[in-house]
MARVEXTI-78237 format. One line per 10 residues: number of its first residue (from 1); for each residue x, y, z of C-alpha. Coordinates in pm, whole numbers. Example, Ala and Ser with C-alpha at 12.3 -4.5 7.8 and 13.67 -1.06 7.14 Angstrom:
residues 2
1 = 1230 -450 780 ~ 1367 -106 714 .
This chain:
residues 528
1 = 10704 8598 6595 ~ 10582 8845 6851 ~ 10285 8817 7006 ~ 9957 9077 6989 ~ 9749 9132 7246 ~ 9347 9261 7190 ~ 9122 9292 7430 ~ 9218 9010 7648 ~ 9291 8755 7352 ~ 9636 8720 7218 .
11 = 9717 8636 6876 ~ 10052 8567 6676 ~ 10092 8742 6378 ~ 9988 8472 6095 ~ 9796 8309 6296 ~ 9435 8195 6180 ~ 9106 8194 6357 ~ 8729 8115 6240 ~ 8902 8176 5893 ~ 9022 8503 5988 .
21 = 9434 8559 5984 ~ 9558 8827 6292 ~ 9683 9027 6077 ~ 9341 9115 5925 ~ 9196 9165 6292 ~ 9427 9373 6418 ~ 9443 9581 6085 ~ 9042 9640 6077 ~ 9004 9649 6502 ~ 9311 9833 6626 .
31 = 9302 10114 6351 ~ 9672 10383 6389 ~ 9413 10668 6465 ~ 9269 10449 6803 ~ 9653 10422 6948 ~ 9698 10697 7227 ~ 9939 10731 7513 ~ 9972 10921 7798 ~ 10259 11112 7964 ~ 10197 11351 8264 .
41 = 10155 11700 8199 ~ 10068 11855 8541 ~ 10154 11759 8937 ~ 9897 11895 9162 ~ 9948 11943 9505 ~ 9659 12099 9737 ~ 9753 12313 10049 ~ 9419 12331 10194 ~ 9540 12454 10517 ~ 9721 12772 10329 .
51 = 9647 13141 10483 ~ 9618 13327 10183 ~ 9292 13418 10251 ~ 9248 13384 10565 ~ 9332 13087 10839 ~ 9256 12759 10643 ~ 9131 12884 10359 ~ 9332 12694 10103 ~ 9556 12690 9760 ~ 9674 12458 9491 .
61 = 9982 12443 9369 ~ 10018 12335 8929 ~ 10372 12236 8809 ~ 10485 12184 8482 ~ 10582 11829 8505 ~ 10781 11849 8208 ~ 11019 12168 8427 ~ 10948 12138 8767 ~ 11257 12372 8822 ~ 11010 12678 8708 .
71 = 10774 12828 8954 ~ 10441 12682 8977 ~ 10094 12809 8927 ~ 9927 12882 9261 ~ 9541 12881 9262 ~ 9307 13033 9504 ~ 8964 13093 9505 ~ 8817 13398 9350 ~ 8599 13426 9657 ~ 8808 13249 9887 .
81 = 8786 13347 10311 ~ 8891 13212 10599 ~ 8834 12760 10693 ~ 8743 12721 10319 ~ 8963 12437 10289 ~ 9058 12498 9929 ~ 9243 12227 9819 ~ 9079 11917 10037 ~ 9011 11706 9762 ~ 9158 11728 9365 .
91 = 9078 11551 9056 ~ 9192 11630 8700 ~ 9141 11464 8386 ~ 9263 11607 8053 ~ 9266 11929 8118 ~ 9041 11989 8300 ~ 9105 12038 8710 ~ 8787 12015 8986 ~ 8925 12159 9348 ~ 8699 12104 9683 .
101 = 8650 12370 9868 ~ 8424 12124 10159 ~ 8362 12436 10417 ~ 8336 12760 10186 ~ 8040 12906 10370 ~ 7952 12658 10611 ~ 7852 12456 10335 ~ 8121 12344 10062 ~ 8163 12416 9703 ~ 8395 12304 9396 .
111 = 8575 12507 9166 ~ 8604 12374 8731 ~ 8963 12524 8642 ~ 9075 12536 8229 ~ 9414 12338 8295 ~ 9525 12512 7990 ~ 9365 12892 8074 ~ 9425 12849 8471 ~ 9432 13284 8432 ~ 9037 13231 8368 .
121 = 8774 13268 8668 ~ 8689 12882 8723 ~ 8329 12779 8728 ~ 8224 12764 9081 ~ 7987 12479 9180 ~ 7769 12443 9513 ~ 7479 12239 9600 ~ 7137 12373 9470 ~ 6947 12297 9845 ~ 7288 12353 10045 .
131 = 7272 12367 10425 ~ 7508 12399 10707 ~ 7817 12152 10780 ~ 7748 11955 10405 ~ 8077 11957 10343 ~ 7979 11974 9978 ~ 8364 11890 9752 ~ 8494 11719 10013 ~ 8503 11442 9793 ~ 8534 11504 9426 .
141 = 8567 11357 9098 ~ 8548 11363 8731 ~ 8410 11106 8499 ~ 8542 11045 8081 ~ 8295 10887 7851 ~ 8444 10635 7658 ~ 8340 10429 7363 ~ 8357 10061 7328 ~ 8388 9896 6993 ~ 8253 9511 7016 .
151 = 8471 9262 6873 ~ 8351 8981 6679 ~ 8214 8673 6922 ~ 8486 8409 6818 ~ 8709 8614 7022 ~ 8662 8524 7425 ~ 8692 8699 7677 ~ 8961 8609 7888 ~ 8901 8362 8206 ~ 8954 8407 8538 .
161 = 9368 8429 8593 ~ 9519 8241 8868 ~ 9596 8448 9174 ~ 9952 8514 9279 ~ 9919 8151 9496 ~ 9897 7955 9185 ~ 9581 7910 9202 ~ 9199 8033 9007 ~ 8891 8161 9269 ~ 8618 7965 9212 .
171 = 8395 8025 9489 ~ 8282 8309 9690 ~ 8186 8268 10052 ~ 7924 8511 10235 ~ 7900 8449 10599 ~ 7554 8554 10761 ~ 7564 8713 11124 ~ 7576 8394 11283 ~ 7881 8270 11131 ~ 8096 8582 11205 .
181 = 8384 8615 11407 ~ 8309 8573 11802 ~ 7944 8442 11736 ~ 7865 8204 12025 ~ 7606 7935 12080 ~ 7380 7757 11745 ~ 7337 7938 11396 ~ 6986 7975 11356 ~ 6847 7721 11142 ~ 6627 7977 10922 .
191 = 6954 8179 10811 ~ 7247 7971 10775 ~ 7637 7993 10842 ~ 7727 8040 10503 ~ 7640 8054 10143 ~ 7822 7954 9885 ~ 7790 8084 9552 ~ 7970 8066 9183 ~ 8151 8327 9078 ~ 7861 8495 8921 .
201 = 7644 8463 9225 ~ 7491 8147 9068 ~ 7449 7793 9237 ~ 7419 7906 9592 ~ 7465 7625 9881 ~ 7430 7687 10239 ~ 7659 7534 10485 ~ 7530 7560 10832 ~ 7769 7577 11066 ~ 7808 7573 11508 .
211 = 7932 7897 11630 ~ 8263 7923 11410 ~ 8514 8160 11480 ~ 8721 8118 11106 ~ 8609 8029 10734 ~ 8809 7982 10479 ~ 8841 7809 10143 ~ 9070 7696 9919 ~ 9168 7386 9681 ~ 8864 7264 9682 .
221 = 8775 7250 10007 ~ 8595 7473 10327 ~ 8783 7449 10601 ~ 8611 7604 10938 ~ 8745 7640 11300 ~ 8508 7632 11550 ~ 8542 7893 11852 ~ 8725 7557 12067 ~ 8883 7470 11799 ~ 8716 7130 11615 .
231 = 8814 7153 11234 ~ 8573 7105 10969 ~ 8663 7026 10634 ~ 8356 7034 10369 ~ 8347 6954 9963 ~ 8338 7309 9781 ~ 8151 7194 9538 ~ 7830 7040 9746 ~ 7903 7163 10033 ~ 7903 6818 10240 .
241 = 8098 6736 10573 ~ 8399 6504 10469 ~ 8618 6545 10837 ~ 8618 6587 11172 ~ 8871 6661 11382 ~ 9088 6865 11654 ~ 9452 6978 11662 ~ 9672 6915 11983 ~ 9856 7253 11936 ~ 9484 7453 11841 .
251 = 9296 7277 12109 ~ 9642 7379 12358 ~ 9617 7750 12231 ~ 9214 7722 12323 ~ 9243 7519 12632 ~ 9466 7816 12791 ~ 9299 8111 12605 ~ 9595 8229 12407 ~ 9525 8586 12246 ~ 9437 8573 11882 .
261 = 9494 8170 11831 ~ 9310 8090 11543 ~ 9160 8485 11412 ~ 9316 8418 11045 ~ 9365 8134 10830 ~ 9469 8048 10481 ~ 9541 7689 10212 ~ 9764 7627 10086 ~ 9999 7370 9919 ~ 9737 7094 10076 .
271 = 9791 7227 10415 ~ 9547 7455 10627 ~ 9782 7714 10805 ~ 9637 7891 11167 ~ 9743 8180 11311 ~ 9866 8165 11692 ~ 10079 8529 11760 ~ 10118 8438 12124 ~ 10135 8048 12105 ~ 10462 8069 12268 .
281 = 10662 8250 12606 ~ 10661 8616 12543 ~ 10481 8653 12224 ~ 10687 8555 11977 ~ 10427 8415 11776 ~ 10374 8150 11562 ~ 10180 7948 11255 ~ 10016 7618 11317 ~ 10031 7392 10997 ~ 9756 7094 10993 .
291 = 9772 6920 10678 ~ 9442 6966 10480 ~ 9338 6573 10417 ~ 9551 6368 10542 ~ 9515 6285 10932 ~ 9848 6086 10926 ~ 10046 6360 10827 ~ 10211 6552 11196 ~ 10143 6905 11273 ~ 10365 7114 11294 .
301 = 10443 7486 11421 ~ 10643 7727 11216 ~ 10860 7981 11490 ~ 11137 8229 11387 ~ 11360 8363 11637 ~ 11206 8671 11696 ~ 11205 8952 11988 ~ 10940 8928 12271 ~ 10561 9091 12143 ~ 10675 9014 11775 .
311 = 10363 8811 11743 ~ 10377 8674 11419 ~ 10076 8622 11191 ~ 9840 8860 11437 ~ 9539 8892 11222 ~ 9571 9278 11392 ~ 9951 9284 11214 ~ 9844 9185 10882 ~ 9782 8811 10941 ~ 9905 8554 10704 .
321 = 9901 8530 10338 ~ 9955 8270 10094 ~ 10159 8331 9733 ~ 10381 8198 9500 ~ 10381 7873 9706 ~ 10517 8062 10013 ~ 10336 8154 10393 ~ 10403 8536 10470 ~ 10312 8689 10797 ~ 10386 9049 10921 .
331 = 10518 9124 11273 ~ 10379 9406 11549 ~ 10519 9720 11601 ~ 10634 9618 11928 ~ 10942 9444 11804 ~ 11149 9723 11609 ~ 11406 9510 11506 ~ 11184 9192 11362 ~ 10949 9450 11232 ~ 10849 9317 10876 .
341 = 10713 9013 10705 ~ 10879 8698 10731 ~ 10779 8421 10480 ~ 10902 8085 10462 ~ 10819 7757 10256 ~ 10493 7580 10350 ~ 10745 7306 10557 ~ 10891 7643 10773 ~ 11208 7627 10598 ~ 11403 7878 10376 .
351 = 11276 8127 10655 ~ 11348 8519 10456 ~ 11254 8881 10598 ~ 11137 9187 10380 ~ 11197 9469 10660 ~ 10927 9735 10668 ~ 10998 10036 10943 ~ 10749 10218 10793 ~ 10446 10008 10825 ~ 10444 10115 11219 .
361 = 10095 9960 11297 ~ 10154 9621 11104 ~ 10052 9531 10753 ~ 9947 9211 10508 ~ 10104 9200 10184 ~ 9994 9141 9874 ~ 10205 9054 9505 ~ 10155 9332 9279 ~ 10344 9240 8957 ~ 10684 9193 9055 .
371 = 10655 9397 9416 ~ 10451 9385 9741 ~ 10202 9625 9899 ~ 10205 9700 10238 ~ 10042 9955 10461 ~ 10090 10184 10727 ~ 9843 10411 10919 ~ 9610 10627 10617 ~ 9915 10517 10343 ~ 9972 10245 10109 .
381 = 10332 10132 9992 ~ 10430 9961 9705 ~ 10813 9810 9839 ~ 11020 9552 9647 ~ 11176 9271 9823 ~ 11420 9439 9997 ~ 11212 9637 10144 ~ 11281 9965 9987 ~ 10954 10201 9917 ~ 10913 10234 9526 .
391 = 10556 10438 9529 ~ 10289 10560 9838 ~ 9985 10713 9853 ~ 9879 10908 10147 ~ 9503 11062 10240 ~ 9511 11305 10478 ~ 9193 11332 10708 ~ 9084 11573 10992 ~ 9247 11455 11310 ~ 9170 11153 11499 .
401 = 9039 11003 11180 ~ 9216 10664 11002 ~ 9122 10357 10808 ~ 9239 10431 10450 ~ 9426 10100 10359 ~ 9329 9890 10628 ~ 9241 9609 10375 ~ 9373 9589 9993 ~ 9351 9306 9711 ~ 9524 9285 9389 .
411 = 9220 9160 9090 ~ 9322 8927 8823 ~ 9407 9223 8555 ~ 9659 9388 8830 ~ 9411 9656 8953 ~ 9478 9726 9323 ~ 9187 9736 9538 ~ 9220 9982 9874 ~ 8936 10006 10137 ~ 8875 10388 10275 .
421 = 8705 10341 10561 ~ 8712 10645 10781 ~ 8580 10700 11161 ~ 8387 11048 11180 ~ 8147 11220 11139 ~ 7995 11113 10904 ~ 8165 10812 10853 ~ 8270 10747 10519 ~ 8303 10423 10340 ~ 8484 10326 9996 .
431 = 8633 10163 9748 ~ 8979 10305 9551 ~ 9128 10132 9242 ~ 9457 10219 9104 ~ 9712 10113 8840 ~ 10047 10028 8869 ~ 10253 10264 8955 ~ 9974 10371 9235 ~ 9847 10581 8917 ~ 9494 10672 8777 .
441 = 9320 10662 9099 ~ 8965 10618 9124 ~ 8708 10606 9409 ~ 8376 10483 9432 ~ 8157 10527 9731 ~ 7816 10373 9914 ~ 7608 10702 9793 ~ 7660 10531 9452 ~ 7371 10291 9579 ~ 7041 10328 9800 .
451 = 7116 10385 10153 ~ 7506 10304 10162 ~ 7611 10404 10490 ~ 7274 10291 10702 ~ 7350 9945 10476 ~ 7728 9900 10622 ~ 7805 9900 10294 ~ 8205 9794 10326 ~ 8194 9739 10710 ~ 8238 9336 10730 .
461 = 8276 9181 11026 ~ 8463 9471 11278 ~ 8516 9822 11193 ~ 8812 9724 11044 ~ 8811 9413 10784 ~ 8603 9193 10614 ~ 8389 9416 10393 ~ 8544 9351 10060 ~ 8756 9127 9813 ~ 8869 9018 9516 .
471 = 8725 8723 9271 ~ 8913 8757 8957 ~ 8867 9056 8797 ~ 8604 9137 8998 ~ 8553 9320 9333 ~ 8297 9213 9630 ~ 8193 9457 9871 ~ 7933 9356 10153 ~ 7653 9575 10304 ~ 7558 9327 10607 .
481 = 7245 9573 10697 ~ 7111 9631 10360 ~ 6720 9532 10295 ~ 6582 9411 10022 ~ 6170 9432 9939 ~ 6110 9451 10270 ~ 6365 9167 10409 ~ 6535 9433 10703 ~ 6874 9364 10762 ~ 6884 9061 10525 .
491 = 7203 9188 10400 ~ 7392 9197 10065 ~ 7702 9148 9854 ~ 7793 9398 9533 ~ 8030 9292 9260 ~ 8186 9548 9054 ~ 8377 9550 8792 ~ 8735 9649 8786 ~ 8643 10041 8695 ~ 8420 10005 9032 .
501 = 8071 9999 8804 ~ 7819 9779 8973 ~ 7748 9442 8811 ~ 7543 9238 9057 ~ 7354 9200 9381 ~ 7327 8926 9585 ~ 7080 8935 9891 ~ 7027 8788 10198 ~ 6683 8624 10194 ~ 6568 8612 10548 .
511 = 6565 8919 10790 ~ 6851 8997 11006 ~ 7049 8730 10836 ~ 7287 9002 10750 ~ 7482 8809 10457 ~ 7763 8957 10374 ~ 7905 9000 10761 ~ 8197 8880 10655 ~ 8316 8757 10263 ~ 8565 8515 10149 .
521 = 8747 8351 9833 ~ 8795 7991 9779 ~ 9045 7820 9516 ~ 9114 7548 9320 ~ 9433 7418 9101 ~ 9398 7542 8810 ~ 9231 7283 8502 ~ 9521 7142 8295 .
């Protein structure tokens, strides 16, 4: 019999539960009337550069996506004049279409089109107490109501799915300012290295830590690397010390200041594997693998044969990764021919290459169903494992601008998770979601809270990582400057929900602690 899924519970038909057959729940909860689907009607393209009306002042292009042989529609503004920018930023849902137009007058404005009248005069919108350079539509977007229909309570929700290593987050790690990357000397007693909390934000322990320069958790344990390179290992679940120790090849890579030994780190399959891109001659790179409890067990290095500079597992390359029971780490750019990621079996062996040219700056990888995302400068790629490019999204920014796709995360019900963080002015920090396919995007921003950008809401550690990740279903995104009833700078840590709506806020409880600096995800096997 074939299995039906509701709402994150699946039934077979016949089945019985609480005294209720499937047949009768799916009959009274997934009435004919509430099955829809979807097919694209429209592609949208924005020119916002276009001359029509003057240098820069912008058009969109509608297609029939059902005959994209016949000429599209081209849209300009009714009012449109030169550096409008007509086009910057689109959104459509149903049929209705919302165009930016950030510089129309100094100022910005949006335009409402009727996807199905796009002959009428759109509804022009601009900002009631507009002023000059606010860039008003630069960013747009449209919002459905929906309407939920509560099942019964003897149907659960569903649990917290085990990530593509195998295994189910169970803790979330917030590192305060003195436990962040390149922190010297003592954590202050008063703030703490790091709480640890449930997934809900409940049970926090703190686990004070001496100047570490990596955190990470997994199977049960914390694992952190101090900047000279002693190992900790700590229970996850009270937090207490259980080993000491140091690593001949770590405390080599520290003793002669090798670039980059030791910047990312990940469990897995009971061992604790360490970056070292320029452990050996020339910068080949390679992963140090220390076994997680036992101190008999040898270390070991994993090393392909790569070109000079390939520096494998560079935390600035993409760093390493841990899934399906395998240890992935991308290459620089510096290497053309060994440019990709190159995973291999936690022992080093069965050593394979997914080859990706385009990814010219380096890129992690994440498992998306049954393909990979990687990223190259203001793009992300979904690739199969051959490396060929199956879907991309690309944001376009004013020059000298990047950071879309710097850092991305797959949740437990196969949203993809893309950071947008983008180096102007004003700098602009966010979250966007998509489906597979790269499909039914969706952004959500720091204005969406008090104070977003002053907060470093999404910032993490650097400019450039650490501000958000994934627990489940859920998404964690840091603000490491935020205040709280008059804490300053005690710092905080946001979980949304998988449609980017807030759900939770976890602060920072003394000032400057700054929790949130950097965030982390531990795991454990999953309960039989």
């Amino acid at each position: 019999m074939a299995n039906q899924i509701l709402s994150g519970a699946v039934f077979q038909a016949g089945q019985v539960i609480a005294g209720i057959d499937a047949d009768t729940i799916l009959d009274t909860f997934i009435a004919p009337q509430l099955l829809t689907t979807t097919s694209t009607r429209w592609m949208i393209v924005g020119a916002y550069l276009d001359d029509d009306n003057g240098d820069s002042s912008g058009s969109v292009y509608v297609y029939d996506a059902t005959d994209l042989s016949a000429q599209p529609t081209k849209l300009t503004p009714f009012d449109g004049a030169e550096d409008d920018h007509f086009g910057y930023s689109l959104d459509a849902v149903s049929n209705t279409l919302l165009v930016g137009s950030f510089y129309d007058d100094g100022q910005g404005s949006s335009y409402i089109y009727d996807l199905d009248d796009l002959s009428a005069q759109p509804t022009k919108l601009t900002a009631f107490d507009g002023a000059a350079s606010d860039f008003f539509g630069r960013s747009v977007a449209l919002c459905v109501e929906t309407t939920t229909i509560p099942l019964p309570a003897f149907i659960a929700p569903p649990a917290a799915a085990p990530s593509s290593s195998g295994l189910v987050p169970n803790k979330i790690f917030m590192w305060s300012s003195d436990a962040a990357s390149y922190q010297g000397g003592v954590g202050r007693s008063d703030v703490g290295g790091v709480v640890m909390t449930d997934g809900d934000f409940s049970n926090p322990t703190t686990i004070q830590l001496n100047s570490p320069q990596m955190v990470v958790g997994g199977e049960g344990k914390v694992v952190t690397i101090a900047q000279l390179g002693e190992i900790k290992v700590y229970d996850e679940s009270t937090g207490q010390l259980e080993q000491t120790f140091n690593d001949s090849y770590l405390d080599s890579a520290k003793t002669t200041d090798i670039w980059g030994a030791a910047n990312d780190a990940v469990i897995g399959a009971g061992k604790i594997f360490i970056s070292a891109p320029e452990y050996n001659p020339q910068g080949v790179g390679s992963i140090i693998v220390v076994d997680l409890l036992d101190r008999n067990v040898d270390t070991y290095l994993i090393t392909p044969t790569l070109g000079n500079y390939s520096r494998l597992s560079s935390v600035s390359y993409g760093g390493i990764t841990f899934i399906d029971g395998r240890i992935y780490g991308h290459t620089s750019q510096w290497s053309s021919a060994d440019q990709g990621i190159w995973h291999f079996a936690p022992d080093g062996s069965d050593e394979q290459f997914i080859p990706t040219p385009g990814a010219t700056t380096g890129s992690t990888i994440v498992k998306w169903g049954d393909n990979f995302v990687v990223t190259k400068e203001n793009t992300i790629q979904v690739i199969d494992s051959s490396g060929s490019v199956l879907h991309s999204v690309v944001k376009t920014y004013p020059a000298e601008t990047y950071g879309f796709a710097q850092d991305f995360a797959v949740t437990s019900t196969g949203k993809l998770v893309v950071s947008n963080k983008i180096h102007y002015n004003p700098e602009e920090y966010s979250i966007f979601l998509y489906d597979e396919g790269l499909t039914n995007e969706i952004e959500f921003k720091p204005a969406d809270i008090p104070n977003g950008i002053a907060s470093k809401w999404g910032y993490g550690t650097t400019e450039n990582s650490g501000g958000f990740e994934v627990f489940g279903e859920y998404i964690l995104v840091s603000a490491k400057e935020a205040d709280n009833n008059g804490i300053t700078n005690c710092g905080a840590v946001y979980r949304y929900n998988d449609s980017g709506v807030l759900q939770d806020i976890f602060y920072g409880t003394v000032a400057d602690q700054k929790i949130g600096t950097n965030i982390s995800v531990g795991t454990a096997l999953p309960s039989s």
